[in-house]
ZATOR-759597 format. One record per residue (C-alpha): residue in three letters; residue number from 0; x negated, y negated, z. Coordinates in steps of 0.02 Angstrom, whole numbers. Example, Ala and Ser with C-alpha at 12.3 -4.5 7.8 and 13.67 -1.06 7.14 Angstrom:
% ZATOR-759597
   fivo   keti       xx       yy       zz
    ala      0     -615      225      390
    ser      1     -684       53      357
% end
This chain:
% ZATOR-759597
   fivo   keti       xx       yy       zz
    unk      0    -1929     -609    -1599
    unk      1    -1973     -420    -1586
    unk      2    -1992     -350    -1426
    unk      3    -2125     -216    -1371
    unk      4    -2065      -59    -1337
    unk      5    -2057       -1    -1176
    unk      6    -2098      -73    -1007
    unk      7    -2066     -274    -1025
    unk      8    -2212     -377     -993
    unk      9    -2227     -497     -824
    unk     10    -2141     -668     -884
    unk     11    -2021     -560    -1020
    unk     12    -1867     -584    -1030
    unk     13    -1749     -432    -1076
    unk     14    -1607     -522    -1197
    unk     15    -1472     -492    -1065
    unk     16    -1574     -572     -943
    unk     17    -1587     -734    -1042
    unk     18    -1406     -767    -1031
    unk     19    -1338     -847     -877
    unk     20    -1150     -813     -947
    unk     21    -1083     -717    -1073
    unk     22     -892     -713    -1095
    unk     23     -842     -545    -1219
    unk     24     -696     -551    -1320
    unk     25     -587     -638    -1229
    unk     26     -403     -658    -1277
    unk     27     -285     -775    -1169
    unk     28     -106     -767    -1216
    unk     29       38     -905    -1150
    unk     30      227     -895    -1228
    unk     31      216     -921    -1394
    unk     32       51     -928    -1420
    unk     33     -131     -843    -1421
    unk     34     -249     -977    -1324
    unk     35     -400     -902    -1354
    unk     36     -403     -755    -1489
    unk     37     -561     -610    -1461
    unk     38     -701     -743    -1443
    unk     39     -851     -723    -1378
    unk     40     -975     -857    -1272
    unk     41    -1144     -836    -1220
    unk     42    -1196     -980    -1117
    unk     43    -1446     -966    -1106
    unk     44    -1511    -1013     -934
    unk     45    -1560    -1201     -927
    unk     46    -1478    -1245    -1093
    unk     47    -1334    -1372    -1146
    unk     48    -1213    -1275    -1230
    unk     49    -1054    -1359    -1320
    unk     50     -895    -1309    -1354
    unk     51     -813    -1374    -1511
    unk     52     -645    -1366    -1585
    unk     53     -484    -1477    -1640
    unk     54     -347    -1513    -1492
    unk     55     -257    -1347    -1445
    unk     56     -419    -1240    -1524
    unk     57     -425    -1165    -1356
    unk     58     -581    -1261    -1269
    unk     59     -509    -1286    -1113
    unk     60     -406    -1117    -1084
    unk     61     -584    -1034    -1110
    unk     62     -672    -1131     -987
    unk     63     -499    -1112     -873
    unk     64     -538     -926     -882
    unk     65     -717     -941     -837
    unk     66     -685    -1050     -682
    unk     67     -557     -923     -617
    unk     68     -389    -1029     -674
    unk     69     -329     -928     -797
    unk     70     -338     -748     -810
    unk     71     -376     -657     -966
    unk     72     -260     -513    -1058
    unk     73     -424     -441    -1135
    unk     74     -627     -453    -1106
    unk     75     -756     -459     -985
    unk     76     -857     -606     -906
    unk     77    -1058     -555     -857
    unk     78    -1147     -676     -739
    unk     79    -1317     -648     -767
    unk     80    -1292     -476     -863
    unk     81    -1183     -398     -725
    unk     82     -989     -391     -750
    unk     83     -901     -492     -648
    unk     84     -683     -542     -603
    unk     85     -641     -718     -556
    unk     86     -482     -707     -514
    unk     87     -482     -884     -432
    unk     88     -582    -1062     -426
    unk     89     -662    -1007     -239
    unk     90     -738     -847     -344
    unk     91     -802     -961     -453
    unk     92     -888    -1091     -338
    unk     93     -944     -918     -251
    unk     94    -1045     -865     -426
    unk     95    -1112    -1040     -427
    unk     96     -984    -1095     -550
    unk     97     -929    -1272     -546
    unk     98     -807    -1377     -696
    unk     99     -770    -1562     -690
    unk    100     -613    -1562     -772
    unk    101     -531    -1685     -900
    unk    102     -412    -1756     -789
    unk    103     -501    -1752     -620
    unk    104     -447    -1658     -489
    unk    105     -464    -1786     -352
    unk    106     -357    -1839     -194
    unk    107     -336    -2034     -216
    unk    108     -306    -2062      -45
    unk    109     -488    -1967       -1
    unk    110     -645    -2059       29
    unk    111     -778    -1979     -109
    unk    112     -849    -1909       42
    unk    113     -698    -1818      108
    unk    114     -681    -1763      -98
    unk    115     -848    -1708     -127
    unk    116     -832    -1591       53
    unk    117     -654    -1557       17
    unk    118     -633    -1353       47
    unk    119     -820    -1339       98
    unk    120     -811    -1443      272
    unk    121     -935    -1389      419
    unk    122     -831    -1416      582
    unk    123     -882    -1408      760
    unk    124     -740    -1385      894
    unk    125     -597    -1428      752
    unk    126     -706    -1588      716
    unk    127     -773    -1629      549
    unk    128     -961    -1637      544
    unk    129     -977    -1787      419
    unk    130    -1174    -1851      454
    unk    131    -1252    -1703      373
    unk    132    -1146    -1696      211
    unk    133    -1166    -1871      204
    unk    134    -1387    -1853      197
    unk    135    -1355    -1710       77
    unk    136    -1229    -1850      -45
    unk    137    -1337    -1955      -23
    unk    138    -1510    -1867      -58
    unk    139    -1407    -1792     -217
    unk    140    -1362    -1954     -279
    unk    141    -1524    -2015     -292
    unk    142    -1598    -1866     -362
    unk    143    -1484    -1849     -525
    unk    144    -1452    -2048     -533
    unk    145    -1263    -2040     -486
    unk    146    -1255    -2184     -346
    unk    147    -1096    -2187     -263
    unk    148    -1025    -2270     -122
    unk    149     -972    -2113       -2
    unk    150     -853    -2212       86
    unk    151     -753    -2304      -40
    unk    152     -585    -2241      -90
    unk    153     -540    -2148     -241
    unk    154     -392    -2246     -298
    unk    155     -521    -2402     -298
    unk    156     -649    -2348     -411
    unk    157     -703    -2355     -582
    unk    158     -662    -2181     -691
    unk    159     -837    -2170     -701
    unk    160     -886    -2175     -514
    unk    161     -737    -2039     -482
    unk    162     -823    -1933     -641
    unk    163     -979    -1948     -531
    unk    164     -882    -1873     -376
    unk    165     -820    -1719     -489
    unk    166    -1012    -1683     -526
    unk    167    -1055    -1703     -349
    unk    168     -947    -1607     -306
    unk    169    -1032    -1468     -411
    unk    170    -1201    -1508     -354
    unk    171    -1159    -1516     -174
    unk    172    -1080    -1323     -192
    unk    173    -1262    -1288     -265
    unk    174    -1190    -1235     -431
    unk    175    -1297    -1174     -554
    unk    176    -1179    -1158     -684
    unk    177    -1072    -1336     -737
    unk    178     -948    -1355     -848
    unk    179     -895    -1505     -899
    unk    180     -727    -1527     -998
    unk    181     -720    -1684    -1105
    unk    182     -816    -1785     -998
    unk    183     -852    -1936    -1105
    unk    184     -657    -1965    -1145
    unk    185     -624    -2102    -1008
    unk    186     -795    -2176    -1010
    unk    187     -877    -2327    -1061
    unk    188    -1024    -2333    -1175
    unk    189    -1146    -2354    -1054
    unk    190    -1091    -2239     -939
    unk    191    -1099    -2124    -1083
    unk    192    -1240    -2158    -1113
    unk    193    -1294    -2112     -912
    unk    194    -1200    -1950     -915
    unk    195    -1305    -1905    -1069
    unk    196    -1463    -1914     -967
    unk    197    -1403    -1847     -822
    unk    198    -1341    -1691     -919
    unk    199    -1517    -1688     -983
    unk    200    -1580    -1715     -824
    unk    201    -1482    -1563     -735
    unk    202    -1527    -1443     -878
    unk    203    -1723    -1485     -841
    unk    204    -1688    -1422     -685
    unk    205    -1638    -1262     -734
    unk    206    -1450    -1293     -729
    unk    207    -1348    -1191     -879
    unk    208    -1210    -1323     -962
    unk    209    -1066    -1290    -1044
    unk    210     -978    -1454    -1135
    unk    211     -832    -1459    -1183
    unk    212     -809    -1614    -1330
    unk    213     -734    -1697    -1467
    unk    214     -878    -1815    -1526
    unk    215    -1016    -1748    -1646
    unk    216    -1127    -1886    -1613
    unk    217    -1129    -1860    -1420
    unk    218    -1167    -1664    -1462
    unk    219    -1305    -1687    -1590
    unk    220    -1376    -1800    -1446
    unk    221    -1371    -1680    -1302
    unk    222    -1342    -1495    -1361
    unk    223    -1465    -1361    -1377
    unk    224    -1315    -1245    -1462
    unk    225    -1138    -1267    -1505
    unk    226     -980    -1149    -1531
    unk    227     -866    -1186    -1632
    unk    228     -667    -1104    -1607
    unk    229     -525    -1145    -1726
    unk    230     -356    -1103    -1670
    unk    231     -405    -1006    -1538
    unk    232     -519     -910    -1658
    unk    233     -713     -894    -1641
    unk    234     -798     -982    -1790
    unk    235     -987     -964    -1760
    unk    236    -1134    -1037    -1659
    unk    237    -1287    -1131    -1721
    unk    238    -1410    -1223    -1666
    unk    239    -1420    -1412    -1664
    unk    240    -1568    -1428    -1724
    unk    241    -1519    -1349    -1896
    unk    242    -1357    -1426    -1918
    unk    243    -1271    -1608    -1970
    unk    244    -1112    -1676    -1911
    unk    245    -1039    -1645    -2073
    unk    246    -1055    -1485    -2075
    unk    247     -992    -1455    -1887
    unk    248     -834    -1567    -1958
    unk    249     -808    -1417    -2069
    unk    250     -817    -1285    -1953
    unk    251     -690    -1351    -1847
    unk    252     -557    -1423    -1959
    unk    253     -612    -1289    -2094
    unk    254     -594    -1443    -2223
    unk    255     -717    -1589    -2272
    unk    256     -681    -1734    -2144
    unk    257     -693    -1935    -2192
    unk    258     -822    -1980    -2033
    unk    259     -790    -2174    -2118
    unk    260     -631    -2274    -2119
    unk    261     -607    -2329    -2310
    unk    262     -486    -2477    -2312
    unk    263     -465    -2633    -2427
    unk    264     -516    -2833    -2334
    unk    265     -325    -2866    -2240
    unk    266     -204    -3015    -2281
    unk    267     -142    -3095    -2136
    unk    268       32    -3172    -2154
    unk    269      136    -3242    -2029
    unk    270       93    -3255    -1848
    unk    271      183    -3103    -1751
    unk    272      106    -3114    -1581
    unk    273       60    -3286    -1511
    unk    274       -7    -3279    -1313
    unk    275      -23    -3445    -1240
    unk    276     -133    -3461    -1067
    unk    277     -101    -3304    -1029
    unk    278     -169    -3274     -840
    unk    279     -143    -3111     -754
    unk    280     -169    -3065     -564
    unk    281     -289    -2918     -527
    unk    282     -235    -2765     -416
    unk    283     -385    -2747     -341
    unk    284     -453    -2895     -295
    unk    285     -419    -3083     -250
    unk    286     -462    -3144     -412
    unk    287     -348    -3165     -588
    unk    288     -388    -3013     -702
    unk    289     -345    -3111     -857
    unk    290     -387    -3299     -852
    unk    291     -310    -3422     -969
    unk    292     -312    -3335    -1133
    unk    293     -248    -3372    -1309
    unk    294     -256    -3262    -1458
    unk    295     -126    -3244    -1627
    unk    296     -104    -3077    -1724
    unk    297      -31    -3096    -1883
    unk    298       57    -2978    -2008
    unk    299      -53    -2880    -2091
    unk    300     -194    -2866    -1995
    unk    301     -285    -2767    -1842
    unk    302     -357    -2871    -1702
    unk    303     -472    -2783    -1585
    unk    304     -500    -2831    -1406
    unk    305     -662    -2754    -1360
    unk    306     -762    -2742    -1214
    unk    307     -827    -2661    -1081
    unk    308     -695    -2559     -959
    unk    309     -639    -2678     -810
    unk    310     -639    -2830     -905
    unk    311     -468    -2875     -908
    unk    312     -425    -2768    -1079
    unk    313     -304    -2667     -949
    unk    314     -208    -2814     -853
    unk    315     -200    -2908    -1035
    unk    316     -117    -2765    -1104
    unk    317       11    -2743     -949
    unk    318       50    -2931     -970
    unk    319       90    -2905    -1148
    unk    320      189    -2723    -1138
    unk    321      291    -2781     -960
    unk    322      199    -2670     -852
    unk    323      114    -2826     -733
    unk    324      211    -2983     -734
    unk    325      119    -3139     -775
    unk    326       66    -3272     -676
    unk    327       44    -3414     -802
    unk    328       80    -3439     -980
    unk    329      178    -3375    -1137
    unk    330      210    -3238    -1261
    unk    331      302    -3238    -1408
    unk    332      348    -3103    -1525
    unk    333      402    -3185    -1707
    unk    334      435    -3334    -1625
    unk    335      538    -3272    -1472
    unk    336      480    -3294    -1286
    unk    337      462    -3114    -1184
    unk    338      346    -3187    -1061
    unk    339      487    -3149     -932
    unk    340      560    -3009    -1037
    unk    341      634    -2847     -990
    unk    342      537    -2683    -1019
    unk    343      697    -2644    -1158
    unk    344      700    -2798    -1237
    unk    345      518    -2785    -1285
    unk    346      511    -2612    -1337
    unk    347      650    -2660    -1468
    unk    348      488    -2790    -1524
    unk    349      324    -2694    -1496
    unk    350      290    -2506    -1483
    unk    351      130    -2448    -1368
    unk    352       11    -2326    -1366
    unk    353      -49    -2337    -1156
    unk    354     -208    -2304    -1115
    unk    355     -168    -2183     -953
    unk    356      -47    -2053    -1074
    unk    357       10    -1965     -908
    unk    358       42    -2107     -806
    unk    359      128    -2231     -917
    unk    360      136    -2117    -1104
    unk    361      246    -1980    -1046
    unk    362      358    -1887     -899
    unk    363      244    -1729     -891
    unk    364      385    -1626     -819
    unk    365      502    -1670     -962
    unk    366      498    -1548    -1121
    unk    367      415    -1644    -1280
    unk    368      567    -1680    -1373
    unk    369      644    -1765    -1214
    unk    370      468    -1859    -1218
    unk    371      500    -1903    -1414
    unk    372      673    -2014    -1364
    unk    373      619    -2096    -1205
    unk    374      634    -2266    -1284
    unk    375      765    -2211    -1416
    unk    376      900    -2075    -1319
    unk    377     1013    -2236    -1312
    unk    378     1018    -2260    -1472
    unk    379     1183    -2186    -1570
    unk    380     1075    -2053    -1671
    unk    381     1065    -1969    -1503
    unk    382     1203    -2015    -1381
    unk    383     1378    -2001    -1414
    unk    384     1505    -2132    -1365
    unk    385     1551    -2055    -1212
    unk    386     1340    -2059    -1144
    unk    387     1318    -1891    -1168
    unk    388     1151    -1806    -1282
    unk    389     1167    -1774    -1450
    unk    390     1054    -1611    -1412
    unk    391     1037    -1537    -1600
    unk    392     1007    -1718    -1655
    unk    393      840    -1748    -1517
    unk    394      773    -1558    -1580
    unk    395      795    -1600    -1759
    unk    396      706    -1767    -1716
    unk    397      560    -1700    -1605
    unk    398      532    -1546    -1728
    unk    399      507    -1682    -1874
    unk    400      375    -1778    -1773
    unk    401      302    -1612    -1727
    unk    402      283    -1562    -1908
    unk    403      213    -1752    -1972
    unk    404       77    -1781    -1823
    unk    405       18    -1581    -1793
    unk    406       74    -1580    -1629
    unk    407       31    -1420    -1591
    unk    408      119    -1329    -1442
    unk    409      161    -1153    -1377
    unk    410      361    -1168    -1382
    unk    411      375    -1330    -1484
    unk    412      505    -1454    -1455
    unk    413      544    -1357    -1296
    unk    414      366    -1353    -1222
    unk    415      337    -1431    -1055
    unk    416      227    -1576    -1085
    unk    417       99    -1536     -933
    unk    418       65    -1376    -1015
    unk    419       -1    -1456    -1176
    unk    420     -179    -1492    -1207
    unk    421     -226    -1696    -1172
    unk    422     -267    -1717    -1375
    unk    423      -99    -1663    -1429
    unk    424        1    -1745    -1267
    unk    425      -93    -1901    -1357
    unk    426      -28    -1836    -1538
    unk    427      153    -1845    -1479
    unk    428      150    -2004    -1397
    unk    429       66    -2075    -1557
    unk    430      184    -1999    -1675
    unk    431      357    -2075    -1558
    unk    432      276    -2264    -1550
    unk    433      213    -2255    -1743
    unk    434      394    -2190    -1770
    unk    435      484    -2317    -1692
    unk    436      533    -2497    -1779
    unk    437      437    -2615    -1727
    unk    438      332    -2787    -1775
    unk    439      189    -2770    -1683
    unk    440       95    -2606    -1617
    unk    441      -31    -2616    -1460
    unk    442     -142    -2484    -1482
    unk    443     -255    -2450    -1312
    unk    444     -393    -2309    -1341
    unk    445     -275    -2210    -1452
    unk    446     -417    -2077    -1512
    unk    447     -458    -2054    -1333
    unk    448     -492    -1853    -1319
    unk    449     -444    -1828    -1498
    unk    450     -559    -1704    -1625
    unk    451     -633    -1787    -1782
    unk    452     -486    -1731    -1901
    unk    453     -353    -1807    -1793
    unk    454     -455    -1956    -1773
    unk    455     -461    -1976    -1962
    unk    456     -285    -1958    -1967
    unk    457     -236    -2099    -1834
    unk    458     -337    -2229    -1895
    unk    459     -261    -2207    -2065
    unk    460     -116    -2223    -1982
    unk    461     -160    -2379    -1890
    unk    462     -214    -2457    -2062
    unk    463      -53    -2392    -2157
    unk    464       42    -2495    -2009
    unk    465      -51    -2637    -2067
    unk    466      -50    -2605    -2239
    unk    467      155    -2605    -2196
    unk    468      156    -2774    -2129
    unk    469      138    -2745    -1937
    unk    470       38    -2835    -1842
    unk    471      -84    -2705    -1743
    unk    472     -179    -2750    -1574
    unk    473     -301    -2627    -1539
    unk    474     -396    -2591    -1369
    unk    475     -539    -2487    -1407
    unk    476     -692    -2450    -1302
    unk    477     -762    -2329    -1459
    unk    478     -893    -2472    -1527
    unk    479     -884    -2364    -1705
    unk    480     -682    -2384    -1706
    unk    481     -723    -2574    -1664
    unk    482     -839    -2596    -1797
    unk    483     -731    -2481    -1926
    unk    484     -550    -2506    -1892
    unk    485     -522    -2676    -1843
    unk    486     -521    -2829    -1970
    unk    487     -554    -2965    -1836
    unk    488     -635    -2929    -1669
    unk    489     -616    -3028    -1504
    unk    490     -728    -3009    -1325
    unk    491     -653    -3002    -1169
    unk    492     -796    -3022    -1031
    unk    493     -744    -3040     -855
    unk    494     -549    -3084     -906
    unk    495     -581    -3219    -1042
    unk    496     -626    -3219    -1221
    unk    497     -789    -3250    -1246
    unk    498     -804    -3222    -1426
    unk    499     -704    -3192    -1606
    unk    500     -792    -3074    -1720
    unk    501     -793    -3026    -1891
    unk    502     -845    -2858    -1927
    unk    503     -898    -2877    -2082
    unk    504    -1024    -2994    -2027
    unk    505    -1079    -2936    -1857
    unk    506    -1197    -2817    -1790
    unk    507    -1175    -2671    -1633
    unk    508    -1294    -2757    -1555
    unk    509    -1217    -2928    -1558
    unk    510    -1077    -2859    -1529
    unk    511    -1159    -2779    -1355
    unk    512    -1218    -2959    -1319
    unk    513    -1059    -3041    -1303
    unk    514     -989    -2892    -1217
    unk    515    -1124    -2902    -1083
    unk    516    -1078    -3097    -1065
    unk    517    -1253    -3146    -1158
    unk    518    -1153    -3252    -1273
    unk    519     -991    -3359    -1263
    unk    520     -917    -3461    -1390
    unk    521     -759    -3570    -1389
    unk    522     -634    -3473    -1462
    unk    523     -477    -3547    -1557
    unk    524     -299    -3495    -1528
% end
């Protein structure tokens, strides 16, 4: 739009003035590698701004920069067109800066109250002033729809109720600016769905969003703009409004991506997993997590257990992998009994992708090619006689996994695993289990945080496995990877099975019914 020369009218907006951020050419360098690469952000007052790119394209170092984390090498940040140097998170939350972060930054021992106040407290005499803070929760909670018990316990709530405590946090430290870093990646469809509006919601009140994500459908939903880095390189910005998720496929991968899994109808052979009665106790309540359940996966074929998160899908998968004991009936793996199993003797059966990759996928301390042999350094290709590392042997090894999956990491096989991004910590563990022999695979939310390219990749994976004769179980909360992937589907709903799908012949919204407990139908073992 041109501008009149001049003095600006009442109302007008000079063009620096209509940007609430703007991050110039920054460049972020770690060892080995150039996180972020002379790119440039400019984040509009009251809009939802997303940040696209594969894992490793630099997403999260920029926003790490912006919330005072990281420092840059090169480049200025301007907060509403003055310069400005965040040299730590407490600058940040000063500017009115505020970032939910992938993995949340919450103390599980804390009440949400005692998070949400945590580092802002009002004290009286060395006492914590709790009643006020507590009005202010609660009066926030109601206004952007994020209900939350205040006195409830991290460690015993949903991901979803502690994602609501991370943007509470932000709200309650009046910050005008949010970023939020993945945020979908641990959540169930529905509370997808509610984050969506509440994003919405916040932006109609004037907040300025920056979103970090992997899934095109969730940005053409919610985004006014999106930028798009590659490698650590800025690509461009556009507007939603003019684009397709096709062509922001392109723009990040810089290749044509296949958004739908092409596979021929499966041929089930012999049975590989056979679970008997299976009942599982629950941590967190009185009640059996799993109750009584029977299911076969055969050779040849990928059986999804859907549902929605809490229904059991976790406890079913820790009675199968060795992780919970279980209380009451059998599994066999071609034909032999591991109910009682050792953790060893099974992963000589079964490999596993875990659904929590840091607390049960990988020592995050450990360098990644150290990661690559936890299951394996045993084994004679990497221990000599006497117990001691065949060192050249695990590199060789890790570097070859590296090279097939695009694990992408500053120092390679010698990287710290904490340091890498969540999408290619995923990548590695995915590339050991699919690596591994084994005759049956339990895949639980294995694109979780991964970009549209590697998500391509892994479920052509998953169907080469089964294309290979293994038998795949798949945990998925992704209805599209249910619907796409899988060549039976079965329902969990409050610990049982309520239903056996095919997905050929069903609908989403079928689908939905059963997983909401609508429908139940006897289901054969």
């Amino acid at each position: 739009m041109r501008r009149a020369q001049g003095k600006k009218k009442k109302g007008e907006r000079s063009l620096q003035e209509e940007y609430a951020i703007e991050m110039l050419n920054i460049t972020k360098r770690f060892p080995g590698i150039i996180a972020n690469d002379n790119v440039t952000i400019q984040l509009r007052r009251g809009e939802i701004h997303a940040l696209l790119g594969e894992n490793g394209a630099g997403k999260s170092t920029l926003m790490s920069v912006l919330f005072g984390l990281y420092q840059a090498e090169e480049g200025i940040i301007k907060k509403d067109g003055k310069e400005v140097h965040i040299t730590d998170p407490n600058v940040a939350n000063d500017l009115g800066i505020g970032m939910v972060h992938q993995h949340f930054k919450l103390v599980q021992c804390f009440t949400v109250l005692d998070n949400i106040i945590l580092g802002v407290e009002t004290t009286k005499n060395g006492l914590l002033l709790k009643d006020e803070a507590r009005k202010k929760i609660k009066a926030l909670s109601e206004k952007y729809g994020l209900m939350v018990d205040p006195d409830a316990k991290i460690e015993d709530i949903t991901v979803g109720m502690q994602q609501r405590t991370e943007i509470l946090k932000m709200l309650y430290r009046d910050n005008e600016i949010l970023i939020f870093d993945e945020p979908t990646a641990v959540l169930t469809p529905q509370e997808i769905e509610e984050l969506m509006q509440i994003m919405k919601n916040l932006a109609a009140e004037g907040k300025s969003i920056l979103f970090i994500s992997h899934k095109l459908n969730e940005i053409m939903e919610v985004a006014d703009r999106c930028s798009v880095l590659r490698r650590g390189k800025y690509i461009g910005t556009v507007d939603i409004k003019d684009t397709t998720q096709e062509e922001l496929s392109r723009m990040m991968v810089g290749r044509d991506v296949q958004l739908v899994v092409e596979k021929e109808p499966s041929v089930p052979k012999d049975v590989v997993l056979d679970v008997e009665n299976m009942t599982v106790a629950s941590r967190s309540h009185n009640n059996n997590a799993v109750k009584g359940v029977s299911f076969k996966v055969r050779q040849g074929e990928i059986v999804c257990i859907a549902g929605i998160d809490g229904n059991g899908q976790t406890e079913l998968v820790y009675g199968l992998t060795g992780l919970e004991p279980i209380k009451q009936g059998s599994v066999k793996i071609c034909g032999k009994d591991i109910t009682h199993a050792p953790i060893r003797e099974r992963s000589a059966l079964l490999s596993h992708i875990p659904e929590d990759r840091h607390k049960h996928g990988l020592v995050l301390d450990y360098s990644l090619e150290y990661n690559m042999v936890l299951q394996r350094y045993f084994e004679p290709e990497f221990v000599t006689g006497a117990g001691f590392l065949k060192k050249k042997s695990i590199r060789d090894y890790a570097n070859r996994l590296i090279e097939e999956y695009d694990v992408r990491s500053g120092q390679g096989p010698v990287t710290i695993a904490r340091s890498m991004s969540g999408g290619n910590q995923q990548k590695a563990i995915i590339g050991r289990e699919l690596d591994r022999e084994h005759k049956l695979l339990v895949a639980v939310q294995p694109t979780r945080g991964l970009d549209v390219g590697a998500i391509e990749n892994i479920h052509r994976e998953l169907i080469r496995e089964r294309d290979n004769g293994s038998a795949v179980l798949l945990v998925s909360l992704e209805l599209e990877e249910v619907m796409n992937v899988s060549d039976r589907i079965l329902v969990m709903y409050e610990g049982e099975i309520v239903g056996e799908l095919d997905p050929r012949k069903t609908t989403t919204e079928e689908l939905g019914l059963y997983m909401a407990g609508a429908r139940k139908e006897k289901v054969e073992a």
